[in-house]
C-alpha positions, 0 to 999 in steps of 0.5 A: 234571525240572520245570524242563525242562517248559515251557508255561502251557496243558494242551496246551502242557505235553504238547507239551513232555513229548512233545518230551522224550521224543522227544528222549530227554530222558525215557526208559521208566519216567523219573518225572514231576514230581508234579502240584502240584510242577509246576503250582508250577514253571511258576505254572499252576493245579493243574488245568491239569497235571492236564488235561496229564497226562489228555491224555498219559495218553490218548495213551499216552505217560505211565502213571499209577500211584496214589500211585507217580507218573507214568512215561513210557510204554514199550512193554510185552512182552505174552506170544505165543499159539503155540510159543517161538521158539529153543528146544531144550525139549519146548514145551507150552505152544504152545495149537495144534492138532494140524496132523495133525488140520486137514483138507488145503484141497488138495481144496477149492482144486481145486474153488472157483470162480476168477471174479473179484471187483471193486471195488464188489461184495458184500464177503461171498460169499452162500453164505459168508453164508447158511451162517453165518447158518444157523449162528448162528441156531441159537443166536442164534434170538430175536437180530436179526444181521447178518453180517461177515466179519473176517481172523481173532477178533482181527481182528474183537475189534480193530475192535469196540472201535475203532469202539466206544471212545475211548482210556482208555475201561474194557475187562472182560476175564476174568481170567486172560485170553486173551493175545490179548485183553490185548495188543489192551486194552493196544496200544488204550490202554484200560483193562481191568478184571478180572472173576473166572473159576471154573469157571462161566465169568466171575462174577456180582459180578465182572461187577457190580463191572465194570459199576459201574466203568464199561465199556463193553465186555465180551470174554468166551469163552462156553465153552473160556475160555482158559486156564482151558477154563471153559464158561459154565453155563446158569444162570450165562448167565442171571444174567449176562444178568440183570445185563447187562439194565440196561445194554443198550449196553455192547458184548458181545463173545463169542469163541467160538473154539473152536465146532466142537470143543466139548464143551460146549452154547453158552451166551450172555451176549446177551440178545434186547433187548441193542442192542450185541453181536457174536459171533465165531467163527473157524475157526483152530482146526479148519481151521487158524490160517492160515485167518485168517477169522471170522465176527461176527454183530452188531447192526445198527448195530455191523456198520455201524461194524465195516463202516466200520472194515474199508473204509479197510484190508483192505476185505474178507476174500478170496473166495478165502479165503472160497470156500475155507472154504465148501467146507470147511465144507460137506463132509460129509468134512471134517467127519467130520474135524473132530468126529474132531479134537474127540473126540480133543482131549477123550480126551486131555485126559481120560486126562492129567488122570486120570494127573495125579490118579493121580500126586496133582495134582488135575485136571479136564479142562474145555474147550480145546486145554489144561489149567489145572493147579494146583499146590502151587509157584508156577508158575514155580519149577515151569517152571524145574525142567521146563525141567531135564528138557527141557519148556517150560511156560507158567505162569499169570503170563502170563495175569494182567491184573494184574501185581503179583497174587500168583504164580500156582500154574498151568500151562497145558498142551498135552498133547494131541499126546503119545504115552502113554510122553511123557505118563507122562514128563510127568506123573512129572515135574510130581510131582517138579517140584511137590514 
């Protein structure tokens, strides 16, 4: 392959990769001659393949992988949140809500205002803004904020890294991780770098190791951490923002997504000197994922940006939209549905994993619209004798950043839509699955 690359400059050699790779020439996963082997070849300094090498790297076109070598890039399958298409299977692995327990908008569409909105006006809707501060400032009290309305959290985490990081810059994600999360990470080109979950939330030495490595931003899911439902505890916000206090410009970001259905206090990693942070919740979760629109509270220069990233796209967020979840969001009725929908996710959670125990698997009910249960088989042994009995699992390979980890011994479940004869079924079939 080296005697088809041409060029005697850094840029001049990734063209040529470029146009082979265009052409056909090199295909996903093709291996790239060795840097000395090259710069041999084309009677370049070793530095200068290195130089070409970085620059496709930070294109996106190569895939650096250790002593392994070089390959050509492909275009990685990421796993999807939601149901599987094309299947006959019981799917409980889908992370939705119940549609049953999202409020009807049909009440509140007949009632929003319809008076147009033009170019040149207010982006935000006042009395959306006003609301949404009142209700972050009831946990970012000591926190100066601006607010920006997005087309959804992955909209808004999306445009946060885009207007803060360059190609290849390093990315702390929690791991396992939120599939969302890893797909913006990867389609960004950016590098991510894992920090451990337990049952706290993300660890102190894994948020260490991470900083020391170089990120420069930070996702991390205050509580129902997904898939895991971990909640940060008081005492782990504390050492976490301890940590943090040394590095006051690498961009927090926190994606509390499941706020109003939470069981668990809100606990932050934004410390009040932390100079880049954004918290974003949406309200996909309680008044449905076709609402698409979340509300990022940032830091002064960050809402500058992320408003600069949002003016050459969508522009704004639709008043319509907008008008439509403050009305929502400010009925005393709609909201008696949604703290209903939230005590519901919890009991059923609780009473399936106390039938879990009662069968032998331990499990806890933490957070979420799922469970992160183990097992004593590789997951997805598990998930192909489930799928013999008709049920369709997600296991936690999915949910790794690091592909060649060891197999992972969870499932995470969605369960909460199930009658109890189902959830008896279920469980009696995890037994005999995991055995």
């Amino acid at each position: 392959m080296s005697d088809q690359i041409t060029g005697t400059t850094a840029s001049e050699i990734a063209d040529s990769v470029r146009s082979l790779r265009d052409r056909g020439s090199l295909q996903p996963g093709s291996l790239l001659p060795p840097v000395r082997e090259l710069a041999a070849t084309l009677g370049v300094n070793r530095n200068t393949a290195v130089a070409a090498y970085r620059q496709l790297a930070q294109a996106g076109l190569v895939v650096s992988r250790g002593r392994a070598g070089t390959v050509v890039a492909g275009h990685e399958t990421v796993a999807q949140e939601g149901y599987a298409p094309d299947t006959v299977l019981r799917d409980i692995g889908t992370g939705n809500p119940d549609p049953r327990l999202i409020p009807d908008p049909a009440p509140a569409l007949m009632t929003i205002a319809s008076r147009p909105v033009l170019y040149g006006e207010p982006v935000i809707d006042r009395g959306l803004e006003d609301w949404a501060r009142r209700w972050i400032a009831a946990d970012l009290d000591d926190v100066d904020f601006r607010i920006t309305v997005t087309s959804g959290a992955v909209d808004a985490v999306e445009r946060l890294l885009a207007q803060a990081l360059m190609r290849d810059d390093a990315v702390a994600l929690e791991d396992p991780c939120f599939l969302a999360s890893i797909h913006t990470v990867r389609l960004g080109g950016y590098r991510a770098v894992p920090v451990p979950v337990d049952a706290e939330g993300m660890t102190v030495d894994g948020l260490r190791a991470a900083l020391d490595a170089g990120v420069r931003a930070i996702i991390c899911t205050p509580r129902a951490q997904n898939p895991t439902g971990a909640s940060l505890t008081a005492t782990r916000a504390a050492e976490l923002r301890a940590v943090l206090a040394d590095h006051p410009y690498v961009l927090i970001i926190e994606d509390d997504h499941f706020s109003m259905l939470s069981q668990r206090r809100y606990e932050s990693l934004i410390g009040a000197a932390h100079r880049r942070f954004a918290l974003v919740r949406s309200v996909s979760k309680f008044l449905g994922p076709d609402m698409c629109l979340a509300i990022a509270a940032t830091d002064a220069e960050t809402a500058e940006r992320l408003a600069m990233r949002l003016s050459p796209g969508t522009t704004w967020v639709s008043h319509l939209l907008q008008r439509l979840a403050l009305t929502q969001l400010t009925d005393d009725g709609v909201m008696t549905e949604v703290a209903a929908a939230a005590a519901h996710y919890a009991e059923r959670n609780a009473a399936f994993a106390e039938r879990l125990r009662a069968g032998g698997i331990d499990a806890t009910a933490s957070d979420g619209m799922s469970l992160w249960v183990e097992l004593p088989q590789p997951a997805r042994l598990v998930a192909d004798r489930l799928m013999r009995r008709g049920w369709l699992a997600r296991t936690g390979d999915d949910f790794a950043l690091d592909d060649r980890a060891d197999p992972s011994h969870h499932l995470r479940l969605t369960v909460h839509d199930l009658s109890d004869d189902e959830a008896e079924t279920l469980v009696a079939d995890l037994v005999a699955a995991g055995r």
